[in-house]
N, CA, C and O atoms as a GROMACS GRO file, in nm:
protein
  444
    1UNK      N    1   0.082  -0.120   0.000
    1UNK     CA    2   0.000   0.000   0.000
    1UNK      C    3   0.086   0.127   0.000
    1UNK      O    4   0.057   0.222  -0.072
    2UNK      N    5   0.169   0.127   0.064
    2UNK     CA    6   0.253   0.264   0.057
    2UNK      C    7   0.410   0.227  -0.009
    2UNK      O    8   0.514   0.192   0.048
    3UNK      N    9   0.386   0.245  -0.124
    3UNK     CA   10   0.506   0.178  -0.235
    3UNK      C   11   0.617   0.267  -0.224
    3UNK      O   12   0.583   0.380  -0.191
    4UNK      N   13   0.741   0.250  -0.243
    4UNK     CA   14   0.875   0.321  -0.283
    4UNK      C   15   0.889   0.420  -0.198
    4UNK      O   16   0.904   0.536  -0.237
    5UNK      N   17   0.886   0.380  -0.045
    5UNK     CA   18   0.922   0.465   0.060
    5UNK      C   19   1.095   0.429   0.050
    5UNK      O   20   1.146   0.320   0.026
    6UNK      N   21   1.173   0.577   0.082
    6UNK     CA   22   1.282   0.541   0.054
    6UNK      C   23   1.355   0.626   0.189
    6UNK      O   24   1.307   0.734   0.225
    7UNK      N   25   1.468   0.568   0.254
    7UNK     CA   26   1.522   0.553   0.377
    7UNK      C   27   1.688   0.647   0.292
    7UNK      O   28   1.761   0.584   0.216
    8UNK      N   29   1.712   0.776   0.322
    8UNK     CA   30   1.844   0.801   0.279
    8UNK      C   31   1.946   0.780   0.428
    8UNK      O   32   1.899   0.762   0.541
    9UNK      N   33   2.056   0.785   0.404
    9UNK     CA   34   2.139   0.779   0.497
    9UNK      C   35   2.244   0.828   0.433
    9UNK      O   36   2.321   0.771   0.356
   10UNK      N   37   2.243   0.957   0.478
   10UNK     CA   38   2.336   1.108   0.441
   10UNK      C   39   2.467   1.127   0.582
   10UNK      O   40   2.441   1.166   0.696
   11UNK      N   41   2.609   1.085   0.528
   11UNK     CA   42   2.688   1.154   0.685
   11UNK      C   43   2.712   1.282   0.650
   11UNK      O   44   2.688   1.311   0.532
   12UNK      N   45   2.752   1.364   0.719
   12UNK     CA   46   2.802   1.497   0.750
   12UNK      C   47   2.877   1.531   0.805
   12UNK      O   48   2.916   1.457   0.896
   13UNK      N   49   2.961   1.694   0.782
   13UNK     CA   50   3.031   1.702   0.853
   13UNK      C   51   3.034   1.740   1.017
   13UNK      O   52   3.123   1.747   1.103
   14UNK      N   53   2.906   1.760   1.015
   14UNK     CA   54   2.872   1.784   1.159
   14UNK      C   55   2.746   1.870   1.161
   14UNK      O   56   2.700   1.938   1.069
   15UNK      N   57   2.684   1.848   1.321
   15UNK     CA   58   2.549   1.880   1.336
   15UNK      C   59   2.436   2.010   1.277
   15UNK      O   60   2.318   2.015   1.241
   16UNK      N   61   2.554   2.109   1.291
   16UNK     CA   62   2.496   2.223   1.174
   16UNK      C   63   2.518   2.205   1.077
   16UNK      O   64   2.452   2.298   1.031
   17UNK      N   65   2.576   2.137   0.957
   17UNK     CA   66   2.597   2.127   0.838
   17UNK      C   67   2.434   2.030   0.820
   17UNK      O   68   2.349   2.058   0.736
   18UNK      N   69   2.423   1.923   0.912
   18UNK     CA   70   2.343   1.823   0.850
   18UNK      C   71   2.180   1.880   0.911
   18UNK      O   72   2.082   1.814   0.880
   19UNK      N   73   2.164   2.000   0.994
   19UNK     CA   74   2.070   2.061   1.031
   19UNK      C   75   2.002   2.168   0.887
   19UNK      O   76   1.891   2.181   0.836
   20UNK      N   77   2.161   2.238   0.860
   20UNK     CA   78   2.086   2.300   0.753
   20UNK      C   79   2.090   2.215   0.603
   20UNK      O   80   2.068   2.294   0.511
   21UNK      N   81   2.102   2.136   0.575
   21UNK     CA   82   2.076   2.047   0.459
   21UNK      C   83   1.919   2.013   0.476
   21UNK      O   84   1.824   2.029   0.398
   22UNK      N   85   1.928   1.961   0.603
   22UNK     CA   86   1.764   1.926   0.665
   22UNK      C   87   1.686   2.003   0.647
   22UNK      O   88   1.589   1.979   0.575
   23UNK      N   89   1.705   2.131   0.712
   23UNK     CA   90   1.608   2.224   0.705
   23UNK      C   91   1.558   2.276   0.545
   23UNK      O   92   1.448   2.328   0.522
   24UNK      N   93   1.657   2.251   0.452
   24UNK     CA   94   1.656   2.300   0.324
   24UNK      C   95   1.577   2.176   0.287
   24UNK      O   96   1.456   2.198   0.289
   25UNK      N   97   1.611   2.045   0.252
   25UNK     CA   98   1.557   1.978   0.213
   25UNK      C   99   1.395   1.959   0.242
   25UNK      O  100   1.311   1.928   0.158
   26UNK      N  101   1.372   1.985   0.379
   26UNK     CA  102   1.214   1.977   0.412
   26UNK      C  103   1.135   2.106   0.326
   26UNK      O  104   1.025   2.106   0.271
   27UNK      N  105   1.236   2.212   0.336
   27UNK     CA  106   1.155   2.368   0.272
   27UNK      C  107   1.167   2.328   0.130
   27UNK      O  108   1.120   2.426   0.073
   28UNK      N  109   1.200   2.245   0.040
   28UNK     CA  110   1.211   2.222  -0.080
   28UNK      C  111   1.108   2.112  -0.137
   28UNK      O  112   1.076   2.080  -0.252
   29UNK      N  113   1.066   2.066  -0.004
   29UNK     CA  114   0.974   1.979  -0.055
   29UNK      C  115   1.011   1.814  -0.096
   29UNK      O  116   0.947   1.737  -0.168
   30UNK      N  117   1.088   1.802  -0.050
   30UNK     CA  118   1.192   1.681  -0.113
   30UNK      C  119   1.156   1.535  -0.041
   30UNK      O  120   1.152   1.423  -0.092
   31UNK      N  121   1.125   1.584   0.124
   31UNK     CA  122   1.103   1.466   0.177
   31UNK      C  123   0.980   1.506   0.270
   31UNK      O  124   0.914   1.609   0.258
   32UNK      N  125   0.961   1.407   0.363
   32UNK     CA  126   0.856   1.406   0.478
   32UNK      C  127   0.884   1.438   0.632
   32UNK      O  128   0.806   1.471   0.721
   33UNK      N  129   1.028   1.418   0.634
   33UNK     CA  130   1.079   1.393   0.765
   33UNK      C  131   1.252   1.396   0.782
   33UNK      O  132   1.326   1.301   0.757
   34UNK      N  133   1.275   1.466   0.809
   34UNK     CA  134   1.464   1.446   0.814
   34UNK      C  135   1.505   1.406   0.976
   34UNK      O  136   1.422   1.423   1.065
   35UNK      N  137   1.617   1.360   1.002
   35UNK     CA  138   1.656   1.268   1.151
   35UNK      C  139   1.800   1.310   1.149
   35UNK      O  140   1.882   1.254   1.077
   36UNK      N  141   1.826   1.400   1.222
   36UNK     CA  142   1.943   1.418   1.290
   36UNK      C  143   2.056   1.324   1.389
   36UNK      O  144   2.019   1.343   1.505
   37UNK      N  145   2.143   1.256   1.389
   37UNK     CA  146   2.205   1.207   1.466
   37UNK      C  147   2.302   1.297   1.473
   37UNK      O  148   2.358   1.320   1.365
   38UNK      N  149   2.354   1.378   1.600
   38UNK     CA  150   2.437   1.460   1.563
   38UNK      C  151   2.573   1.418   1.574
   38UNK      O  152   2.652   1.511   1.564
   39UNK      N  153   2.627   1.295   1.592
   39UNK     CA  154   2.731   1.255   1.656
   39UNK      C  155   2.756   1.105   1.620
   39UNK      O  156   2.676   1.013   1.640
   40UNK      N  157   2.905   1.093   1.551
   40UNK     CA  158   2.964   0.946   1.511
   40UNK      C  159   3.092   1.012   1.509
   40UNK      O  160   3.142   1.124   1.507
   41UNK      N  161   3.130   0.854   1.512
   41UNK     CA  162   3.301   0.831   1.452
   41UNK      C  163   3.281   0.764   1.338
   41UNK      O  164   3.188   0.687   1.319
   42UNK      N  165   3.380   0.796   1.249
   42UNK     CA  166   3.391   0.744   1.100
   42UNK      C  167   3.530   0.717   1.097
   42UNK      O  168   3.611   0.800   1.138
   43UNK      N  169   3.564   0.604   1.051
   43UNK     CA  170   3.689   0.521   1.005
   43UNK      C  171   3.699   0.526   0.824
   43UNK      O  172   3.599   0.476   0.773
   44UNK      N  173   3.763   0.557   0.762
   44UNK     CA  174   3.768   0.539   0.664
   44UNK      C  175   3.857   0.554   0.553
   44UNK      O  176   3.931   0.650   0.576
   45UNK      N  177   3.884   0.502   0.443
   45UNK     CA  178   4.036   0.500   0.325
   45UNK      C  179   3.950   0.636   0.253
   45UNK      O  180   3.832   0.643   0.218
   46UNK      N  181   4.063   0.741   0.249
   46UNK     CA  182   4.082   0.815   0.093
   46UNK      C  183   4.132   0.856   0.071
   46UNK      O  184   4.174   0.940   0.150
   47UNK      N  185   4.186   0.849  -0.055
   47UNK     CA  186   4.316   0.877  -0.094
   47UNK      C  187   4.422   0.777  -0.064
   47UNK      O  188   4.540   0.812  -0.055
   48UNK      N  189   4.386   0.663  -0.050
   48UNK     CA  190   4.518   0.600   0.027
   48UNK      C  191   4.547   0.604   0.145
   48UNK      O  192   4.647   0.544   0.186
   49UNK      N  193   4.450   0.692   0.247
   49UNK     CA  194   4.502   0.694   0.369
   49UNK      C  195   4.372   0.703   0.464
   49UNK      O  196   4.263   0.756   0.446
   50UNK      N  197   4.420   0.639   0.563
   50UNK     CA  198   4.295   0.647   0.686
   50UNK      C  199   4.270   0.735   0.756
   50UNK      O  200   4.362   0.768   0.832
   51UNK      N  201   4.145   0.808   0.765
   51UNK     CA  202   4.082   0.880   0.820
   51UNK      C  203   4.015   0.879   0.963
   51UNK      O  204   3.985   0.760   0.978
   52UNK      N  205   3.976   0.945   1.076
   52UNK     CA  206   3.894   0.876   1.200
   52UNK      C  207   3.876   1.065   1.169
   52UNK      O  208   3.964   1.148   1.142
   53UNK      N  209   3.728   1.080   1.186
   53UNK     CA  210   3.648   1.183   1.180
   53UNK      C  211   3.563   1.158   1.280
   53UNK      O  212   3.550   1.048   1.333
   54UNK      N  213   3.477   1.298   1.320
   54UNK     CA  214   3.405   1.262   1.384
   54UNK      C  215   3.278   1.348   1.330
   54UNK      O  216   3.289   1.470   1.346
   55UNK      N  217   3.136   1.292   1.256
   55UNK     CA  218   3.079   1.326   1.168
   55UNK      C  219   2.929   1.355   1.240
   55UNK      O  220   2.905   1.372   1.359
   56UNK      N  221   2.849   1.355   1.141
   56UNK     CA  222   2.698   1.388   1.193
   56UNK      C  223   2.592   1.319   1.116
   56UNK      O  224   2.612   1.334   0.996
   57UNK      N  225   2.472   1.238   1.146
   57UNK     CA  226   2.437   1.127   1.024
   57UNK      C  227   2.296   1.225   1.013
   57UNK      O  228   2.243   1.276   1.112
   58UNK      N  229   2.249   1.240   0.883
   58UNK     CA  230   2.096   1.275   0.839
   58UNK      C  231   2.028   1.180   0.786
   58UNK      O  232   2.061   1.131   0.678
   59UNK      N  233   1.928   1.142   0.849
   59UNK     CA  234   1.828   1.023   0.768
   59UNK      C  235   1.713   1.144   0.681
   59UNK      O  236   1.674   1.253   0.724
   60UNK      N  237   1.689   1.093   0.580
   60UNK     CA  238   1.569   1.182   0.520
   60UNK      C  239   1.473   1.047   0.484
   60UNK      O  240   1.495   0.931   0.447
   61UNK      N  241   1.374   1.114   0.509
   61UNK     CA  242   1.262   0.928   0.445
   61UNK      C  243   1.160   1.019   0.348
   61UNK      O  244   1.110   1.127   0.380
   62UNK      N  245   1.143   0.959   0.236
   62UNK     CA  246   1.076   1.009   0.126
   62UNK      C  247   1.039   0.934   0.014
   62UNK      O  248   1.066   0.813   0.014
   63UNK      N  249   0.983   0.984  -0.077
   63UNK     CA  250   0.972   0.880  -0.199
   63UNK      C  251   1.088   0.848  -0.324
   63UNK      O  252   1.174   0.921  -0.374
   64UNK      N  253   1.051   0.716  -0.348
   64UNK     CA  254   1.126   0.702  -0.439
   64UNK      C  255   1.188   0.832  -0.550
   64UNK      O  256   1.301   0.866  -0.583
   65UNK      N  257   1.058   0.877  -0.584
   65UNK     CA  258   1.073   0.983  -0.678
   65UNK      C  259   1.129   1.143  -0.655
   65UNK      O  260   1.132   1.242  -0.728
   66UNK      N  261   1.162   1.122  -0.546
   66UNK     CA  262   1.264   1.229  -0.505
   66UNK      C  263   1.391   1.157  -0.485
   66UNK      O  264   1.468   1.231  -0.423
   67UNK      N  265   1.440   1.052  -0.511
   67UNK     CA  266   1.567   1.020  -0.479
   67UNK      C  267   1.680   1.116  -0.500
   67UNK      O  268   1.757   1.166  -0.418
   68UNK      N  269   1.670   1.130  -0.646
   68UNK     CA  270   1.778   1.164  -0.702
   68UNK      C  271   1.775   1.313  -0.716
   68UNK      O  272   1.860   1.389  -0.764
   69UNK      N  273   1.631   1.344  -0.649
   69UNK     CA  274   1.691   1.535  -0.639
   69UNK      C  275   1.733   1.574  -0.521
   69UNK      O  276   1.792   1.680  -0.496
   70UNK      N  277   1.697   1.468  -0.429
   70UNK     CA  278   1.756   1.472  -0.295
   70UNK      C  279   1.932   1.494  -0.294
   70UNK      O  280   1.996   1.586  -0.244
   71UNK      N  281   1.988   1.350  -0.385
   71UNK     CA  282   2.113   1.300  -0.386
   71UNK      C  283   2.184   1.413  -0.509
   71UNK      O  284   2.304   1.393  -0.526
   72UNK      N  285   2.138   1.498  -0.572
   72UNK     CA  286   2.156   1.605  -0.636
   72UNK      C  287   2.189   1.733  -0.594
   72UNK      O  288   2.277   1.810  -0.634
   73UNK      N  289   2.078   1.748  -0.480
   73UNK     CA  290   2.090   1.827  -0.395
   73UNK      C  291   2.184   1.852  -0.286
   73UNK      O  292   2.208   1.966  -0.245
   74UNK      N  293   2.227   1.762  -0.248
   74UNK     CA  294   2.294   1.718  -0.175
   74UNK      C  295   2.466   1.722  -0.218
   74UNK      O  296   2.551   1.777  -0.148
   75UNK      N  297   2.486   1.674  -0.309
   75UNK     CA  298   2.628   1.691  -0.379
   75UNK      C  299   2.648   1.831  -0.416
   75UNK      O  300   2.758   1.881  -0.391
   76UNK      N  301   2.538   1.917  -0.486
   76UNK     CA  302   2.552   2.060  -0.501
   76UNK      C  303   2.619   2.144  -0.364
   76UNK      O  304   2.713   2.222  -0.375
   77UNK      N  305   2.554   2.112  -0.239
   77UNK     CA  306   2.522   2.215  -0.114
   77UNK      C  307   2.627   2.152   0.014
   77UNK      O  308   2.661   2.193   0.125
   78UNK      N  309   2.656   2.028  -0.071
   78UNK     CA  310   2.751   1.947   0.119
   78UNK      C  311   2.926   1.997   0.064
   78UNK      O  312   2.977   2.019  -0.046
   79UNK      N  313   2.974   1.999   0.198
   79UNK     CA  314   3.127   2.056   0.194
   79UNK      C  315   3.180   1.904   0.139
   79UNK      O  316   3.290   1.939   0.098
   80UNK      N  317   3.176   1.836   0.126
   80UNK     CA  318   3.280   1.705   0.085
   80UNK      C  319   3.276   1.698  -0.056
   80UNK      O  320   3.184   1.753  -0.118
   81UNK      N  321   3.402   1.614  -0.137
   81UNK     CA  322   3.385   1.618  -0.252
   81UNK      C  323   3.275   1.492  -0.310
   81UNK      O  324   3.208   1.478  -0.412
   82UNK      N  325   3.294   1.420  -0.202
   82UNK     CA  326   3.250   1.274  -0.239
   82UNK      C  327   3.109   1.229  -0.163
   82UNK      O  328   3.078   1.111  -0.178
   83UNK      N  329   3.035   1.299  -0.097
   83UNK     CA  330   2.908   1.315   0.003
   83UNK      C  331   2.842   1.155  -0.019
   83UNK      O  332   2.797   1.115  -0.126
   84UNK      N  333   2.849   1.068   0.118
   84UNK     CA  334   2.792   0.970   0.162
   84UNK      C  335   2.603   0.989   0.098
   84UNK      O  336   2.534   1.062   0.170
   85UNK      N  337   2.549   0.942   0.004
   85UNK     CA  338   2.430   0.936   0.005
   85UNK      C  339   2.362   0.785  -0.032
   85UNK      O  340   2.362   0.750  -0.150
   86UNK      N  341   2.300   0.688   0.079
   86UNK     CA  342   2.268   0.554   0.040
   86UNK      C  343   2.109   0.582   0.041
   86UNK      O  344   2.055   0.673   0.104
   87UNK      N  345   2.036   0.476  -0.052
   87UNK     CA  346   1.901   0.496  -0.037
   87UNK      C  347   1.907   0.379   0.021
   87UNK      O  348   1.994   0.295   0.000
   88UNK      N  349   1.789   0.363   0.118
   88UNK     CA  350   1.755   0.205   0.096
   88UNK      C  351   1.564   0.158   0.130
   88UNK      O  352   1.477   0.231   0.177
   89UNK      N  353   1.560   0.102   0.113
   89UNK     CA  354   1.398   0.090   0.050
   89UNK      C  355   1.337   0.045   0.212
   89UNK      O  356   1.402  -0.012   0.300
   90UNK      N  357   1.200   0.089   0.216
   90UNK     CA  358   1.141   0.108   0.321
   90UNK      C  359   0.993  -0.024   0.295
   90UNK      O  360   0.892  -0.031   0.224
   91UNK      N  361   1.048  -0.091   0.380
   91UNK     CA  362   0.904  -0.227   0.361
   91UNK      C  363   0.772  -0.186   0.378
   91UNK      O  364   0.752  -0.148   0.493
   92UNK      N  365   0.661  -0.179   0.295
   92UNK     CA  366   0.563  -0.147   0.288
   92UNK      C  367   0.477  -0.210   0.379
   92UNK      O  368   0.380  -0.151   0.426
   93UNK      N  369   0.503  -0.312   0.404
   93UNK     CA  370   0.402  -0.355   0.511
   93UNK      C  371   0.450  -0.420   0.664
   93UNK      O  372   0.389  -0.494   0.741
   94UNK      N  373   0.595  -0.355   0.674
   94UNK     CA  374   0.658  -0.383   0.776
   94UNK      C  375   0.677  -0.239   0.853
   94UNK      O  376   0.704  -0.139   0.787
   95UNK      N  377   0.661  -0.233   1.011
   95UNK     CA  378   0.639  -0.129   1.027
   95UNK      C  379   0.513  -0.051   1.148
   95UNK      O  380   0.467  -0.121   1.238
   96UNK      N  381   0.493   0.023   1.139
   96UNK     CA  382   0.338   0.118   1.219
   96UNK      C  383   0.310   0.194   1.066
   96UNK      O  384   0.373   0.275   0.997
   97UNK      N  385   0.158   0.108   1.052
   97UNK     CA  386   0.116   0.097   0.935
   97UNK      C  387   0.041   0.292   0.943
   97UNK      O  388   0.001   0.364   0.851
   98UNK      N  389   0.046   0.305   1.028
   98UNK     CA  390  -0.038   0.451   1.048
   98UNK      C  391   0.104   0.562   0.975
   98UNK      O  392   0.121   0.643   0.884
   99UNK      N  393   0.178   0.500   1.082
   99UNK     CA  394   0.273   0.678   1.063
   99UNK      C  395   0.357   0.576   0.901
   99UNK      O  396   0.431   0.667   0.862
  100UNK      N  397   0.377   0.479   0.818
  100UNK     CA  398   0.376   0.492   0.687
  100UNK      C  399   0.308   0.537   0.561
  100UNK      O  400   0.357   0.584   0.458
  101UNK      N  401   0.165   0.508   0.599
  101UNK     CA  402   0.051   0.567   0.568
  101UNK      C  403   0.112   0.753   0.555
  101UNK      O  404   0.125   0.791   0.438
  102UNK      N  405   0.139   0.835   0.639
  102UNK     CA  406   0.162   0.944   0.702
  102UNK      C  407   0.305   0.956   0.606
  102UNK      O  408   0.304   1.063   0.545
  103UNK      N  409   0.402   0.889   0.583
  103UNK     CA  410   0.484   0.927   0.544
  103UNK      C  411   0.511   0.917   0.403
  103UNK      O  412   0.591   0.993   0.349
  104UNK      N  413   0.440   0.816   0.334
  104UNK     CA  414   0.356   0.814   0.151
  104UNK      C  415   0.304   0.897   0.164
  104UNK      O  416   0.357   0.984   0.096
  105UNK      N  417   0.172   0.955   0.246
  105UNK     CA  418   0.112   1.059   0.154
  105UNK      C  419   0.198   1.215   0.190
  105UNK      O  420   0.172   1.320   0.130
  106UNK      N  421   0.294   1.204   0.291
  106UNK     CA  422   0.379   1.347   0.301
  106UNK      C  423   0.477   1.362   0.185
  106UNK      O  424   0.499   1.457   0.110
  107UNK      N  425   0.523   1.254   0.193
  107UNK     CA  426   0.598   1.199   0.072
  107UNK      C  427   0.585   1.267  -0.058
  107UNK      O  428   0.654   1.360  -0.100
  108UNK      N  429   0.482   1.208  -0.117
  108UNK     CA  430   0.463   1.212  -0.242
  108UNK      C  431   0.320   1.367  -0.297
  108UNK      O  432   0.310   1.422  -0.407
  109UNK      N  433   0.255   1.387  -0.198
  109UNK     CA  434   0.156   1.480  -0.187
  109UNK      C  435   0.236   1.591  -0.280
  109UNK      O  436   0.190   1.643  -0.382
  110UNK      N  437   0.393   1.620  -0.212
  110UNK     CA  438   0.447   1.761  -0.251
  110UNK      C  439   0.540   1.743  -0.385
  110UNK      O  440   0.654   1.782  -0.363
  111UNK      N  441   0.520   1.691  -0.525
  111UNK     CA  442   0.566   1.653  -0.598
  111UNK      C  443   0.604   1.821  -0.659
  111UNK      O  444   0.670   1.836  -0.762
   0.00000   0.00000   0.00000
């Protein structure tokens, strides 16, 4: 019933960076809901060399059909060259069938 709910998982460079991406992304219409974690450690190779950061995670949940203006958006406006953006698909009938309900029609209402 509530098809191509989509789960992003955006890191950042930290809690105001991934606040105002959020805040932009909701005023743009893009998603339903953005989720702040303001606080991680990140391990990671680039360039050949290891990194330990300490980052900020944004979940955005939205429809399929904003994926890619999300992940567009996102590469335009984030300080990194290479910006973490994963989708991953949201089970339609797994869940609290109310607040999915709630998040398809926030979702997709603002096309």
């Amino acid at each position: 019933m509530h098809k191509n709910l989509r789960f992003l998982y955006i890191t950042t460079e930290n809690k105001d960076q991934a606040s105002d991406l959020g805040r932009k992304i909701i005023d743009a219409d893009l998603a339903a809901c953005v989720n702040i974690i303001p606080a991680m450690e990140s391990i990671y190779k680039w360039e050949n060399e290891i990194h330990t950061n300490s980052e900020a995670i944004l979940i955005v949940k939205t429809h399929i059909s904003k994926v890619q203006a999300v992940t567009h958006f996102i590469k335009e406006n984030h300080s990194y060259e290479c910006p973490c953006v994963i989708s991953l698909n949201i089970a339609e009938d797994e869940g609290n069938p109310e607040y999915l309900k709630w998040l398809y029609e926030s979702a997709t209402e603002r096309t």
